[in-house]
C-alpha positions as a LaTeX table, in Angstrom:
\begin{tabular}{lrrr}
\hline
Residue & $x$ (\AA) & $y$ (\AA) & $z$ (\AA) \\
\hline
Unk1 & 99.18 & 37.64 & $-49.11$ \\
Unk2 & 95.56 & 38.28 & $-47.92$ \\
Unk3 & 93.48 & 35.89 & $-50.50$ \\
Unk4 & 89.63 & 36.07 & $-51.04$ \\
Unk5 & 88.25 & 33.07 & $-50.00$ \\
Unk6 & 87.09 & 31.19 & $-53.06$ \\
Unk7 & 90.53 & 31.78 & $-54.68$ \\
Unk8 & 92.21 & 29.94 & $-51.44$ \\
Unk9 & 89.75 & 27.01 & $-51.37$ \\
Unk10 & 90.24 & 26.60 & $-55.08$ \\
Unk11 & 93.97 & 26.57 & $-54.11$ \\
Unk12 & 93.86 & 24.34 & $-51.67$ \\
Unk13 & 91.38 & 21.96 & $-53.44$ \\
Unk14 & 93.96 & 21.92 & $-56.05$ \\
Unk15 & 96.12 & 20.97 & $-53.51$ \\
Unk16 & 94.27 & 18.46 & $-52.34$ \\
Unk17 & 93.87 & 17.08 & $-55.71$ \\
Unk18 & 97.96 & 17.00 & $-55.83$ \\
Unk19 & 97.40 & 18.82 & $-59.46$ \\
Unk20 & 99.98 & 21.65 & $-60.31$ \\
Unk21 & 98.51 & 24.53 & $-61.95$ \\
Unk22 & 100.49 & 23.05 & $-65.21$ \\
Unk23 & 97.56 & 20.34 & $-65.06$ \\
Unk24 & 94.84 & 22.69 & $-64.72$ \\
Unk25 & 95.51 & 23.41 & $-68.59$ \\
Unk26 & 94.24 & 19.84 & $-69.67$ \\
Unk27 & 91.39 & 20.02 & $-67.54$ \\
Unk28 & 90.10 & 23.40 & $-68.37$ \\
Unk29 & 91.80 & 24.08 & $-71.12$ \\
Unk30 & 93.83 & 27.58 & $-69.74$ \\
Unk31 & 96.89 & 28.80 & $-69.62$ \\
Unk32 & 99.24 & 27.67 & $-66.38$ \\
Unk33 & 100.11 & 31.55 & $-66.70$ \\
Unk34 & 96.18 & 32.31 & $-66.91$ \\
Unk35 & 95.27 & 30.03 & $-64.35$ \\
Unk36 & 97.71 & 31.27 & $-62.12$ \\
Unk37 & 96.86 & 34.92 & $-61.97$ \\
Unk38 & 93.30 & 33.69 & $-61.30$ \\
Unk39 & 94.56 & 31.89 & $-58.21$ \\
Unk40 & 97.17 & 34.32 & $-57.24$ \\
Unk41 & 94.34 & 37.73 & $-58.13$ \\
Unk42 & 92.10 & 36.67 & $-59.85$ \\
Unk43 & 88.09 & 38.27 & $-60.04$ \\
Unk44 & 86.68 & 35.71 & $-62.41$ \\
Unk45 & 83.88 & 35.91 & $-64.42$ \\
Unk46 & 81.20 & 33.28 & $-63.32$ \\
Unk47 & 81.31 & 31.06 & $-65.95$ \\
Unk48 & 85.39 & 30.89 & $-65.15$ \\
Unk49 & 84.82 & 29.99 & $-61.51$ \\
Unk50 & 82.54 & 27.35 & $-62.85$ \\
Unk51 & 84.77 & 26.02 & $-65.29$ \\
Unk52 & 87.49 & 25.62 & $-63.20$ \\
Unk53 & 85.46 & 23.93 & $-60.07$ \\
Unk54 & 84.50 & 21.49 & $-62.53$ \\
Unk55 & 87.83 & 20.73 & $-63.05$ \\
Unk56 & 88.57 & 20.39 & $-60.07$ \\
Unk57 & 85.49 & 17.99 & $-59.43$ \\
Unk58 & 84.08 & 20.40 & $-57.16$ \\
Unk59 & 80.64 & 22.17 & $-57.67$ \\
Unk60 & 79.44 & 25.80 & $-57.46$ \\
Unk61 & 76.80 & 26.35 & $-54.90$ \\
Unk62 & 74.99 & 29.45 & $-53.25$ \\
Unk63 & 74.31 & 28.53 & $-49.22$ \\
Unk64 & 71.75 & 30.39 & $-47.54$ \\
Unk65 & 74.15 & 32.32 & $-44.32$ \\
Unk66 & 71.66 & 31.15 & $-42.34$ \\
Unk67 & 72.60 & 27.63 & $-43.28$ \\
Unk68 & 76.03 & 27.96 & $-43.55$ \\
Unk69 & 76.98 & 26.70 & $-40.56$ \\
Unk70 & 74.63 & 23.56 & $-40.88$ \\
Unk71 & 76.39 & 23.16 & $-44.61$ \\
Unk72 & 80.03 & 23.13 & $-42.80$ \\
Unk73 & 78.81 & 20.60 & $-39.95$ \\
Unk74 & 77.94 & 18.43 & $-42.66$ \\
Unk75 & 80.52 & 18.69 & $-44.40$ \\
Unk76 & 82.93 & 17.93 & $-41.52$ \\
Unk77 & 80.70 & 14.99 & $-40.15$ \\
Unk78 & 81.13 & 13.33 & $-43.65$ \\
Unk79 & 84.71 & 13.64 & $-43.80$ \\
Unk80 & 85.19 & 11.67 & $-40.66$ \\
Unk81 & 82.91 & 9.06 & $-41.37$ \\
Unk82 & 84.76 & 8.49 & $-45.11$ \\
Unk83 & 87.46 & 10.10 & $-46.62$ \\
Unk84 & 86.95 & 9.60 & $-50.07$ \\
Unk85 & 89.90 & 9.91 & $-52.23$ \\
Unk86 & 90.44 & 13.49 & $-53.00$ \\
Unk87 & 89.51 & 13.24 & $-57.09$ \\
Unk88 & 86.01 & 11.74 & $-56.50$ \\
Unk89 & 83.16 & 14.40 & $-56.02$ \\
Unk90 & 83.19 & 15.09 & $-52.01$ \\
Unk91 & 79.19 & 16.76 & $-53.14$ \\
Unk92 & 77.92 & 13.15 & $-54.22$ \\
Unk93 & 74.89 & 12.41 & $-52.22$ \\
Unk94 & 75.23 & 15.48 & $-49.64$ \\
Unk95 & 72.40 & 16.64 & $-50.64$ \\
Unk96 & 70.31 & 13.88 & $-52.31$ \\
Unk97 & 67.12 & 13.06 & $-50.68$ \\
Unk98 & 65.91 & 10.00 & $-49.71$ \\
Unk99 & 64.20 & 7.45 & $-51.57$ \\
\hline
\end{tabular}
């Protein structure tokens, strides 16, 4: 199955999260059977795809292409230098700016 690649990184943050799409439901209050079309097909609406990042302690965010790959180096870099446990908010302090 060829996925679209927000609905395989919300499937494998999910993952990551070791939450079944059963647990989804108490987070953002769906349907297993809604929430897994969305995963499995699903086109959702904007405020859906934000809904459900939340729940899964992830944020929404528009890069620039020509930043992209700058984002993803980041991104990387911080995940070697600490592996937060999965639940916590891998965003926290990416992008703050110094004091």
């Amino acid at each position: 199955m060829n996925r679209k690649p927000v609905l395989e990184q919300i499937l494998q943050r999910r993952r990551q999260l070791r939450l079944t799409q059963e647990d989804m439901q108490s987070r953002i209050g769906m349907t297993r059977q809604q929430y897994q079309r969305l995963e499995r097909e699903g086109n959702p609406r904007l405020d859906t795809l934000s809904l459900v990042a939340e729940g899964l302690n992830a944020e929404l965010m528009l890069i620039p292409r020509e930043k992209r790959l700058a984002v993803q180096r980041l991104l990387k870099e911080a995940d070697h230098e600490a592996n937060p446990p999965a639940d916590e908010n891998p965003w926290h302090g990416l992008l703050d700016e110094e004091s």
